[in-house]
Each structure stands twice: as C-alpha cells, then as structure tokens.
N, C-alpha and C positions, 0 to 999 in steps of 0.2 A: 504938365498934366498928361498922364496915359488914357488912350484911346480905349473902345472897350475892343478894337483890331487886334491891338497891341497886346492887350490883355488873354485874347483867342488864341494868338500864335502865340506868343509867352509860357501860356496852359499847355499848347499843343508839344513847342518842344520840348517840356520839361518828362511827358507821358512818353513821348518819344524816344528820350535819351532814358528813361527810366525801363522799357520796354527792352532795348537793346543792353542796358545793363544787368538784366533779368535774362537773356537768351544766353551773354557772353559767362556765366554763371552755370549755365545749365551743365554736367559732368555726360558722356558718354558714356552711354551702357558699352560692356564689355560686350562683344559680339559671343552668343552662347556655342560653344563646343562639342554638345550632346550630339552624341549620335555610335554607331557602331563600324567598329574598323579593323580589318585584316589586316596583321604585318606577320612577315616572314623571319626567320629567326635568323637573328645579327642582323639585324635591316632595321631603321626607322622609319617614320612620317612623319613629315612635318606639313601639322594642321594650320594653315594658314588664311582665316577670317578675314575680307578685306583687305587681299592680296598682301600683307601682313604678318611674317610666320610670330606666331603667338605659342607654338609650344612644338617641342619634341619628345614625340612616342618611342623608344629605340628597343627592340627586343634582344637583351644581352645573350640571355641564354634558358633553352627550355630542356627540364627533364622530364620522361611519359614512361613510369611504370606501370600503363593501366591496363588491360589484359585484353590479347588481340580477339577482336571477333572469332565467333566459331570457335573457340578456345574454352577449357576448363582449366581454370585458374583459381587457387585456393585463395586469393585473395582480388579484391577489385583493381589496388593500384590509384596511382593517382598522377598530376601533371601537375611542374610546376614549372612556373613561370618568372624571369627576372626581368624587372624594365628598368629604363631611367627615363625619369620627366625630365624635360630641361624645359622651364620657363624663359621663356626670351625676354617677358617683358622687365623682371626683374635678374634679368642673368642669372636664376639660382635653376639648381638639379636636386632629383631626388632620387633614391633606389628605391624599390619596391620591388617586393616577393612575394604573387599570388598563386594558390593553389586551385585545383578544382579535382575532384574525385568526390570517391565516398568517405563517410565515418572518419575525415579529416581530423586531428585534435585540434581543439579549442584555438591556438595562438597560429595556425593555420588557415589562413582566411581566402575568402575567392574576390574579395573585394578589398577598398581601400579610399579613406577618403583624400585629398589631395586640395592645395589650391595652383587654380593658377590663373593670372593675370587679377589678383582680386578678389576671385570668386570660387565658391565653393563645388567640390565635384567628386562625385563618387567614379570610380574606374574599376570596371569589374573583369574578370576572365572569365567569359562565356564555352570556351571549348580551344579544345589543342586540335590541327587536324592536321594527315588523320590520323587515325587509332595508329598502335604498332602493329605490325606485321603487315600491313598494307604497302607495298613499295611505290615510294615518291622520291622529289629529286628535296625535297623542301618539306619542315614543318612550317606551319603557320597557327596566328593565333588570334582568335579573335575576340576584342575587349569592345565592352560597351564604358562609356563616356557621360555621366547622367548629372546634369546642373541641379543644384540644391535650391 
C-alpha cells in the first residue's frame, strides 16, 4: 500500500525530471550580429559573439570612381565593394559585390541579404572612405550588419 508521502515525492519527481527535460530541449538563440563595422581593404574581422568567432567579414577588394570633392566631374562615379562572408558555423563562404553611388543600375545593389549561423541578415555598404583625391595611407569601408 502507498503512502499519500510516497505519492507527494512520486508527483514531485516526475514534474521534476519533466522540468529538466523541457530546459534540456530548449535551442539557443544565435547571438545577434547587428551592428556597424569599418574594415580596411584586404583586411578582415572576425565577429566573434561569446568569445566564439561565428563569422568572417574580409574586404577583397574596393573600386571608387566617385568624383573628388571640390571637383566638377561630368558624372558622380560610384564605389564598389567586394567581400567574402565565411560562416564558421557551418564552414561555408560567400562572395558578394556591393555598390554605393548614384543612378546605380538596377542589378547593382548597396545591400545584400545573407545567412549566417541560421539566421537571416541584411549587410549593407554604408560609404567607401575617403572620397578620391584625399590622400590616405588606406581605404576603408564601412557596412552595416541588420538581423531580420
């Protein structure tokens, strides 16, 4: 004959192990990526979430026909940009070719959508700097990073 004790603890660890089977279930959110970041051309960064590198930004190579300040230039010019993503989580890469100028054509984008680690993200070219005719030792380029 059970006890109604018996019965108490019986109940208890069943909500117990049922608890913990429900926590060990639970998936972890992918730590979000968003945000804005300068890399220098031929250079990468590696975004690393949770001391974790989860992804590589690498800027291969930039071209800037866009017309130097103080300048009268019969047309505006434009910048483009080439990167590779490398997902680490699933060892895969991507190329992408974004633009930024004026009166771009149509298959000429300043954005691009992307995954990575799971999750969906837009990755845009915010500006090349700086302009040409400015003397630096370095272009840089800076992309925003925006979670879907």
């Amino acid at each position: 004959m059970e006890t109604p004790q018996k019965k108490i603890f019986a109940s208890g660890l069943l909500a117990f192990a049922m608890a913990i089977a429900l926590l060990a279930c639970k998936k972890d959110k992918a730590a979000d990526l968003s945000g804005n970041y300068t890399i220098a051309n031929n250079k990468a960064l590696e975004l690393q979430p949770n001391g974790q590198t989860a992804v590589q930004l690498a800027v291969t190579a930039i071209e800037d026909t866009r017309c130097p300040p103080n300048a009268f230039c019969a047309v505006a010019g434009w910048g483009k940009v080439a990167l590779t993503v490398k997902d680490r989580g699933i060892a895969k890469e991507k190329k992408l070719t974004l633009y930024t100028g004026y009166n771009l054509p149509k298959e000429q984008k300043d954005m691009a959508k992307i995954n990575i680690n799971g999750s969906n993200y837009i990755i845009q070219l915010s500006d090349i700097t700086p302009y040409p005719g400015i003397n630096t030792t370095e272009k840089t380029v800076q992309l925003r990073l925006s979670k879907l």
